[in-house]
Every structure is written in C-alpha cells, then in structure tokens.
C-alpha positions, 0 to 999 in steps of 0.5 A, spaced: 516 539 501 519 533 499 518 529 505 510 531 506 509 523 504 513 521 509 512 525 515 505 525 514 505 516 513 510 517 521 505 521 523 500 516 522 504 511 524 506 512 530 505 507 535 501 503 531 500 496 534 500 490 529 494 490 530 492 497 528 496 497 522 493 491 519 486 494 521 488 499 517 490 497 511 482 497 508 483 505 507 490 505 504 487 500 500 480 504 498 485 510 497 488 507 491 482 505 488 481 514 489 487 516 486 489 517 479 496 520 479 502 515 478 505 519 484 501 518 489 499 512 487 507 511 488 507 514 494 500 510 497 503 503 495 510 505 499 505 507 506 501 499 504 508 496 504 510 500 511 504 498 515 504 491 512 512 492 515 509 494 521 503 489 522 509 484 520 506 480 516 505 477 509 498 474 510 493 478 504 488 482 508 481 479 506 480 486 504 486 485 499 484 478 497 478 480 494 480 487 491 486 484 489 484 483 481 481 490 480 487 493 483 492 490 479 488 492 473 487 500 476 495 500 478 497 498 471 494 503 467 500 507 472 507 505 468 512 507 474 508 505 480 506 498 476 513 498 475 516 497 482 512 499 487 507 494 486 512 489 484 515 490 491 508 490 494 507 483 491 514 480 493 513 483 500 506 478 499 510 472 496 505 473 490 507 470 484 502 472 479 
C-alpha cells in the first residue's frame, strides 16, 4: 500500500498535543539511527518534520542537538533523503550548516 507511511504516521499522530509531539521526537530520532534504506529514512525524516509541525516549533530537541553531528554523517551515506528531506528538516529548524 503506498499510503502505508502516511496512515500509520496519521494514526500516531492523531490528537497529539504540542507537548506530546515534541516528547516524541527522541523515537523518531533513535529510529533514524536504526535504519539503513534510503526509503525509509526518507520517510522517517518527513514523520520528524510532521511532529516538529505539530509541536509547532523550530527549537532543536536536546536530544537532536547532541546527536546532531552522528545523524547528519548517518543521513549522508543516503543520497536521496540527504538531498531533500534532510535538507528540508534542517530549513524547518533554520540550520545553516
């Protein structure tokens, strides 16, 4: 099903709180770390982007901040969800670097 992904991301994040969807960011951020398909890399970015949506915030999670440099050289070995994903994730956080 091509909408696996998307239903599955709606279904966790239904109701979520701000709150809730910033605590939630860590998993999402572990999961990256876990997976080594570009596709589901791509897909776990877009779901980090969609809670940070919901949190509606652009403040780095602590737990992003100190992982930050291991994930950007994991996410970079992945050409397609380095190349925009990834990008986007880091213009939704207003990282220059």
């Amino acid at each position: 099903n091509e909408w696996y992904f998307s239903i599955s991301f709606d279904s966790i994040t239904k109701g979520m709180t701000s709150e809730e969807a910033y605590n939630y960011l860590p998993k999402v951020i572990e999961l990256l770390f876990k997976l080594d398909e570009d596709y589901l890399i791509w897909e776990a970015l877009y779901f980090l982007i969609e809670l940070y949506s919901i949190a509606d915030t652009t403040q780095i999670h602590p737990f992003l901040e100190s992982n930050w440099s291991e994930l950007t050289n994991h996410i970079k070995k992945f050409n397609d969800s380095y190349a925009i994903p990834f990008k986007v994730l880091k213009n939704h956080l207003r990282i220059t670097n």
